[in-house]
N, C-alpha and C positions, 0 to 999 in steps of 0.2 A: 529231675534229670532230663524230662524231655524238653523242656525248655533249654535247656545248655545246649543240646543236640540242634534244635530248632533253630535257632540264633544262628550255630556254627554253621548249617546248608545254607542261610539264610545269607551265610557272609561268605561262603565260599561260592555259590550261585550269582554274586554280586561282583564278588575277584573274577569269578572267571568272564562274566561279562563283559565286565572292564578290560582285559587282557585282549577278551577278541575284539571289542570295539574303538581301541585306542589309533593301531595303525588305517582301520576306513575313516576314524576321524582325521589322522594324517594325511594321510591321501586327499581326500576331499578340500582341506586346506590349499592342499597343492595344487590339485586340479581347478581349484578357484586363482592362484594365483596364474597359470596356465594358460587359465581363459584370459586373465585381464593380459596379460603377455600379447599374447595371440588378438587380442583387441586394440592394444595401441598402438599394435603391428600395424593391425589393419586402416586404421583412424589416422598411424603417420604421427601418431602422437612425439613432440620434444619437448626439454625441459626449457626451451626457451621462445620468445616472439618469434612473430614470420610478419614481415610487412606490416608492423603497429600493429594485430596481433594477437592478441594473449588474453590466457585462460579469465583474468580478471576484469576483465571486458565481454566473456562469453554468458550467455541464457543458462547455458547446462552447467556455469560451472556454483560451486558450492563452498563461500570462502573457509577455511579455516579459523582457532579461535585470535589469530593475530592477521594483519593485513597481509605480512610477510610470508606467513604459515601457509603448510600447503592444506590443500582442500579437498574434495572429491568432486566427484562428475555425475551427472545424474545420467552418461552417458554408458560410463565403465562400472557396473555395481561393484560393490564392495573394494574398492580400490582408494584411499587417503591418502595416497602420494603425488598428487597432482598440484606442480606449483603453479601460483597463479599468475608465474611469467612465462606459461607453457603456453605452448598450443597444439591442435591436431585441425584434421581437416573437418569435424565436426564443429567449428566453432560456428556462432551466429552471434549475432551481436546485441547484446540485451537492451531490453525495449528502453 
């Protein structure tokens, strides 16, 4: 019997963790998306060229698995919605 007991703290110890670590994982999602906001605010970032241009012509940027697809930025972490006919004001122009 002490093992039925054991198991059962064993699994309610684990729910309840789970219970409280669900919404700081929410959050933290959030606040990561927040930041990237607040970053492409700042960088000016659009989903399209500015004067020939664009992401797929930049250093930083990171194609996706199609030419069309979008990609990420090694500028903006955790961010894969960057089309590669965007740009921002961090563009450079790859070697």
């Amino acid at each position: 019997m002490t093992t039925h007991h054991e198991s059962r703290r064993k699994f309610l110890k684990i729910s309840g963790s789970a219970i409280i670590l669900a919404p700081v994982l929410v959050a933290s999602g959030n606040a990561s998306a927040a930041a990237n906001a607040a970053l492409r605010t700042s960088l000016k970032y659009q989903p399209k060229p500015l004067d020939g241009k664009q992401c797929s012509g930049c250093a930083q940027f990171v194609p996706g698995a199609k030419p069309d697809a979008n990609g990420t930025c090694k500028i903006i972490p955790n961010d894969n919605e960057i089309a590669p006919t965007g740009y921002c004001v961090g563009w450079a122009k790859k070697p």
